[in-house]
C-alpha positions as CSV (number, residue, x, y, z in Angstrom):
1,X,5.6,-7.8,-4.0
2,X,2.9,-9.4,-2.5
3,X,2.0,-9.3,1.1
4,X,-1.3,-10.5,3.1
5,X,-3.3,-8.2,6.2
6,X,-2.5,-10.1,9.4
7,X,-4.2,-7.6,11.4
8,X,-5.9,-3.7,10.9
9,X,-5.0,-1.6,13.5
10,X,-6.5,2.5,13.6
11,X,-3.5,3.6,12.3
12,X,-2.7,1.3,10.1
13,X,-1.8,-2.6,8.8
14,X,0.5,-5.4,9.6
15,X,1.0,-7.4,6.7
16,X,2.8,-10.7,6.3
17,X,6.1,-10.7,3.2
18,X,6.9,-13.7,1.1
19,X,10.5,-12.9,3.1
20,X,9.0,-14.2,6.0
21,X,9.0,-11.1,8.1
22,X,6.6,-8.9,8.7
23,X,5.5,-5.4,7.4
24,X,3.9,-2.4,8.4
25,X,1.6,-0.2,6.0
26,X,0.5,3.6,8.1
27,X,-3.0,4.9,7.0
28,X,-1.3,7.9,6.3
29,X,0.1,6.1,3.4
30,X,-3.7,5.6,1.8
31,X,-4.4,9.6,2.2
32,X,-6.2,8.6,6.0
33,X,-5.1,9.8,9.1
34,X,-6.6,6.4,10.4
35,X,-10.1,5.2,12.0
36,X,-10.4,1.5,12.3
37,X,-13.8,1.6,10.4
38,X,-12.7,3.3,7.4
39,X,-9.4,0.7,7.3
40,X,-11.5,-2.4,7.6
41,X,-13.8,-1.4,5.1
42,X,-10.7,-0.8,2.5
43,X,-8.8,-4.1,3.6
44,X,-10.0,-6.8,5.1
45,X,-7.4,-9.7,7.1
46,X,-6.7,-12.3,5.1
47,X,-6.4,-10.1,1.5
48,X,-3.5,-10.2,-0.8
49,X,-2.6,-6.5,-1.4
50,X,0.2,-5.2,-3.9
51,X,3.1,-3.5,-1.5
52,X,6.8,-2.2,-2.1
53,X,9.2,-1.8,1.3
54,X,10.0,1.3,2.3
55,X,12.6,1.3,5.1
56,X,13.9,-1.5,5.9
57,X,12.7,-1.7,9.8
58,X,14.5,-3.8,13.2
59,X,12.6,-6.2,14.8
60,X,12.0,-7.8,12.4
61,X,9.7,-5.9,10.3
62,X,9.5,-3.5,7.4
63,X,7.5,0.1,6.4
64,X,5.5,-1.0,3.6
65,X,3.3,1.3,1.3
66,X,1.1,0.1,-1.4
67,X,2.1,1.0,-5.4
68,X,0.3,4.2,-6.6
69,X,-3.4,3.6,-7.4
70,X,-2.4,3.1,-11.0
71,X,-0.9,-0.2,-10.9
72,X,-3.1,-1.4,-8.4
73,X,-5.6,-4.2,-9.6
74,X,-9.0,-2.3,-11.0
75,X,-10.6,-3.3,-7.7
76,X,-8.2,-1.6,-5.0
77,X,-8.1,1.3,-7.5
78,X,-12.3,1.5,-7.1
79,X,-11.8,0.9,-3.3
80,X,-9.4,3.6,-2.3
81,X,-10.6,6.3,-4.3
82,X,-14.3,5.9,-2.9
83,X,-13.1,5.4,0.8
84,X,-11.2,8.9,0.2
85,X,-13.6,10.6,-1.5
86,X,-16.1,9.3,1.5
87,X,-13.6,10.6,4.3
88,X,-13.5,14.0,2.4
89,X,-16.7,14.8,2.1
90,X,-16.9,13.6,5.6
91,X,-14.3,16.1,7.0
92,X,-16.3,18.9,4.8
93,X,-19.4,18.4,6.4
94,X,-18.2,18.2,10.1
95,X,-16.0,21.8,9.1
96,X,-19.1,23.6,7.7
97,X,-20.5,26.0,10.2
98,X,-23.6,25.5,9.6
99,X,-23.3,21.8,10.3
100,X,-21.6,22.2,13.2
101,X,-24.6,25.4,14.3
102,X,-27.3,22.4,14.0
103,X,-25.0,20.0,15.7
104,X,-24.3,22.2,19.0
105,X,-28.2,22.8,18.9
106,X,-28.8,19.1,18.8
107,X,-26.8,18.5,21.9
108,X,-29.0,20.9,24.4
């Protein structure tokens, strides 16, 4: 199903259904455990985005997680798998001690 980002949150999206109520996709869905930067780079408000519900949510609105990578369009597929690899090499580099050495030197 088809659903468009109404707004990014750090821990995630609300999206709009064709059911007329609203959705909810967690970061930890995409393999993030959030950071509005890295989210608005990977979805932007407005964008159409390939979803299937979850668990069916009160209020009104729905968990929502995207299909598997596979039968996203080309273009999500080449999105997501960047942004993760980014956010991975990201979380080596802040765990290698060496980087964090130079880092506690930096701050004196």
């Amino acid at each position: 199903m088809q659903a468009i980002i109404k707004d990014v949150m750090p821990v995630g999206y609300f999206v709009s259904l064709p059911t007329g109520r609203d959705g909810y996709l967690p970061a930890d869905d995409l393999g993030f455990t959030g950071g509005l930067a890295i989210l608005r780079k990977l979805f932007k408000e407005g964008q159409e985005i390939t979803v299937r519900i979850v668990c069916r949510g009160g209020a009104g609105r729905e968990i929502v997680s995207v299909k598997k990578p596979e039968f996203a369009p080309p273009s999500e597929q080449k999105t997501i798998e960047s942004l993760r690899l980014h956010f991975e090499n990201e979380k080596k580099n802040r765990m290698n001690p060496r980087n964090r050495r130079r880092q506690q030197h930096n701050n004196y």
